[in-house]
C-alpha positions as CSV (number, residue, x, y, z in Angstrom):
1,X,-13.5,-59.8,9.7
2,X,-12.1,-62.4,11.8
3,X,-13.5,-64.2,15.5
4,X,-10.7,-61.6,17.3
5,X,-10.0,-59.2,15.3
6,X,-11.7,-57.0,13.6
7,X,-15.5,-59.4,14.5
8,X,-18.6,-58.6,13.2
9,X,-21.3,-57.3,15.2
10,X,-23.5,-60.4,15.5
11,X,-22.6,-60.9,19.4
12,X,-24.4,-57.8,20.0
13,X,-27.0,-58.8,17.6
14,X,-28.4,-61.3,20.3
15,X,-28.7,-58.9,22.6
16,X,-30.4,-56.6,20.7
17,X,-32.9,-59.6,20.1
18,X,-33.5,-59.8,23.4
19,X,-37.2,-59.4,25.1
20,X,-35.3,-57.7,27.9
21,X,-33.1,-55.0,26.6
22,X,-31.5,-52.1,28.5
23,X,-29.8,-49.5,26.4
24,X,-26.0,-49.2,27.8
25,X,-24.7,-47.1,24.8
26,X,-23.8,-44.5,27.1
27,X,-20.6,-46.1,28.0
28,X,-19.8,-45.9,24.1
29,X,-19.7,-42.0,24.7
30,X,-17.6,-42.1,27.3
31,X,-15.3,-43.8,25.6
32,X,-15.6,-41.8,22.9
33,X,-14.4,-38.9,25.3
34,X,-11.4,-40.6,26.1
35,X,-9.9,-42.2,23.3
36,X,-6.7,-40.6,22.1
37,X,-6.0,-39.8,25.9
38,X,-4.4,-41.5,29.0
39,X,-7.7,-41.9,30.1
40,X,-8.5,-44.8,27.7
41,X,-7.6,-47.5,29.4
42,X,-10.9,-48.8,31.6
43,X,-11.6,-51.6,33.2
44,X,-15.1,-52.0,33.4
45,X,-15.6,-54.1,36.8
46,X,-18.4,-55.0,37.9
47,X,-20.1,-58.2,40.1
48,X,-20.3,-61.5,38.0
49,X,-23.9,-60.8,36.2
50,X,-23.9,-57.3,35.7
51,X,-23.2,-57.2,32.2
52,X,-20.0,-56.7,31.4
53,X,-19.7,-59.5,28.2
54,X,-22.4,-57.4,27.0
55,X,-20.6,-54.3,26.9
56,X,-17.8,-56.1,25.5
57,X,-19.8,-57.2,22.3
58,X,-21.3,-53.8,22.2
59,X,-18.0,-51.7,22.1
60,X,-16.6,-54.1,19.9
61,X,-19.9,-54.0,17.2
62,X,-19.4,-50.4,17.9
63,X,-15.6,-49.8,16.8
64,X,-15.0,-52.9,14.6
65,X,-14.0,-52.5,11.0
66,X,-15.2,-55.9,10.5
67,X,-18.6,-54.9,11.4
68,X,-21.3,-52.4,9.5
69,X,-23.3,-50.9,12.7
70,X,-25.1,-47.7,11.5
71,X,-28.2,-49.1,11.2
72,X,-27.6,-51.5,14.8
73,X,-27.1,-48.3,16.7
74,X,-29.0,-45.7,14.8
75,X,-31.7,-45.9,17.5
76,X,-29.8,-46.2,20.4
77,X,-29.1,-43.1,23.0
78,X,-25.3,-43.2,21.3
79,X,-27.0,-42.3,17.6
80,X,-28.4,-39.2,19.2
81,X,-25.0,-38.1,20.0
82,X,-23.3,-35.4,17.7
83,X,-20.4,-37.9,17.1
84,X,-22.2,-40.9,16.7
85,X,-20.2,-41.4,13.3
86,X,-17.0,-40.2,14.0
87,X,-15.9,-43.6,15.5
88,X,-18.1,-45.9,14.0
89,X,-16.3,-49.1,12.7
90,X,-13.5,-47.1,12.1
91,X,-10.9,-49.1,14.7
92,X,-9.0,-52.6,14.1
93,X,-10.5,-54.1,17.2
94,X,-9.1,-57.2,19.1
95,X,-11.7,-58.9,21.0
96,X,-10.4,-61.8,23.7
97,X,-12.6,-63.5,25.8
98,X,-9.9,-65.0,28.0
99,X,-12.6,-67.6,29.1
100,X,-12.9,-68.6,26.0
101,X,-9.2,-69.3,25.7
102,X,-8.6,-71.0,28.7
103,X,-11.2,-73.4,28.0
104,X,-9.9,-74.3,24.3
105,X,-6.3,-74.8,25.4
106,X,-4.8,-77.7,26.1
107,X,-2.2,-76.8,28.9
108,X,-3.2,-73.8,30.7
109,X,0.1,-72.8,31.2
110,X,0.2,-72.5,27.5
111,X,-2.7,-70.0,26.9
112,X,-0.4,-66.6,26.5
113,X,0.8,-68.6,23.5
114,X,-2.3,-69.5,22.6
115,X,-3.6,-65.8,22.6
116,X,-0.7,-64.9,20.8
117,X,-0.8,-67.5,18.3
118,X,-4.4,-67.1,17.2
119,X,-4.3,-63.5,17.1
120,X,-1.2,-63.1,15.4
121,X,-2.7,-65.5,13.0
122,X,-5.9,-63.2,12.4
123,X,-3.7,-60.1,12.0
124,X,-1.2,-61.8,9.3
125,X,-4.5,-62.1,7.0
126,X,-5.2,-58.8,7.1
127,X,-2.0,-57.1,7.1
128,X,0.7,-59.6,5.2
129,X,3.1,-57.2,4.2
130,X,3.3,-56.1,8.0
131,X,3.2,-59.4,10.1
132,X,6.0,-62.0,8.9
133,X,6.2,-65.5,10.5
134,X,9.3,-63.8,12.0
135,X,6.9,-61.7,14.6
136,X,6.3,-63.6,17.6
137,X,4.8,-61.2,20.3
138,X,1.5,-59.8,20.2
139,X,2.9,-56.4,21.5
140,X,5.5,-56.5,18.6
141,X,3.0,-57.2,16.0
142,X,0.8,-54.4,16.9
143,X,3.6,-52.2,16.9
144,X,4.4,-52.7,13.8
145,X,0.9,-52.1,12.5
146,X,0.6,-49.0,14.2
147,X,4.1,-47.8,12.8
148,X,3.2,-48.9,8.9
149,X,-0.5,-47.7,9.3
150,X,-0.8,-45.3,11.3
151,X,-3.6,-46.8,12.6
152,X,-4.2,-47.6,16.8
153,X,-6.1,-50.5,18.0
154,X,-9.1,-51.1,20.2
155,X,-8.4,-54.0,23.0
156,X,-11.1,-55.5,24.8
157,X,-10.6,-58.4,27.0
158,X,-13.0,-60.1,27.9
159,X,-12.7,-62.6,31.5
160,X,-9.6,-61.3,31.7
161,X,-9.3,-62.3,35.5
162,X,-10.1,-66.0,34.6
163,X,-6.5,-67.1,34.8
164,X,-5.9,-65.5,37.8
165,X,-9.3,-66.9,39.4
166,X,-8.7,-70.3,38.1
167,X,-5.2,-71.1,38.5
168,X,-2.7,-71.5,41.7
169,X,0.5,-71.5,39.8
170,X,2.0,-68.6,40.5
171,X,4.1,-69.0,37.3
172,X,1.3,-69.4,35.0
173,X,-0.5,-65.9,37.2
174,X,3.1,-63.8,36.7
175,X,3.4,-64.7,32.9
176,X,-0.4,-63.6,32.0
177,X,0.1,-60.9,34.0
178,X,3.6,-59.5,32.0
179,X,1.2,-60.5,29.1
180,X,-1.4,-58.0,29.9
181,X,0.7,-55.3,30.6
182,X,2.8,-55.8,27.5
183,X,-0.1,-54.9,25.5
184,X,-0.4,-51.8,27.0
């Protein structure tokens, strides 16, 4: 279980907690329905408000080995669902909040690296024999996973149009960009 990869469920937690809760599972079925597909790849845009760090933290408690979620969404409308389990922390998840990374950065023009760097790091401690200090590219190191393991990753960015919000430089935009696209 790490902060990006493979996180626990306590995001979601707080939600949960809330006074004010509004059961969203639904969206978990849908993607359920499209996962292993060409239709997997959403972006969930919305206005600013609406929720959409919410159902980040859900989807990620939801798929995350690092997480144990029966229980969390037992009583939800996605644990009346006939395949409620068949997904269930079952999926190395990497979670970025680009925000996040922007903000913790020094240089913003540095924050591919950054992503890359952390991420990388988390994925070395869980699989070593994969991931030398040789791999340098997120893409490449996920590759290589999925080639040893078998096994196919759940992305979910987070903010992901901060850089392109925040920044003028057209270099920093075209590089984060290429970066997004790379990992998919």
């Amino acid at each position: 279980m790490g902060r990006f990869v493979n996180p626990d469920n306590s995001a979601f937690q707080v939600a949960l907690n809330s006074k004010i809760y509004i059961d969203k599972t639904g969206l978990i079925a849908c993607m359920n329905d499209v996962l292993d597909s060409t239709d997997g790849y959403i972006c969930n845009s919305r206005p600013r408000r609406f929720g959409k760090s919410y159902a980040a933290n859900m989807l990620a408690a939801y798929y995350s080995k690092g997480a144990d979620s029966e229980e969390m969404f037992f009583d939800l409308e996605i644990g009346k669902t006939e395949d409620f389990k068949k997904h269930l922390n079952k999926y190395d998840v990497i979670h970025i909040d680009v925000q996040w990374f922007l903000t913790n950065c020094e240089e913003a023009e540095n924050v591919v690296a950054y992503i890359t760097s952390i991420v990388l790091d988390e994925l070395r401690e869980i699989y070593p024999e994969i991931l030398s200090e040789d791999v340098r590219s997120l893409p490449d190191g996920l590759s290589r996973v999925k080639d040893k393991t078998g096994q196919k990753f759940i992305i979910i960015i987070d903010e992901w149009d901060c850089v392109i919000r925040n920044s003028n430089d057209q270099a920093l935009v075209h590089k984060y960009l290429q970066f997004l696209h790379s990992l998919f």
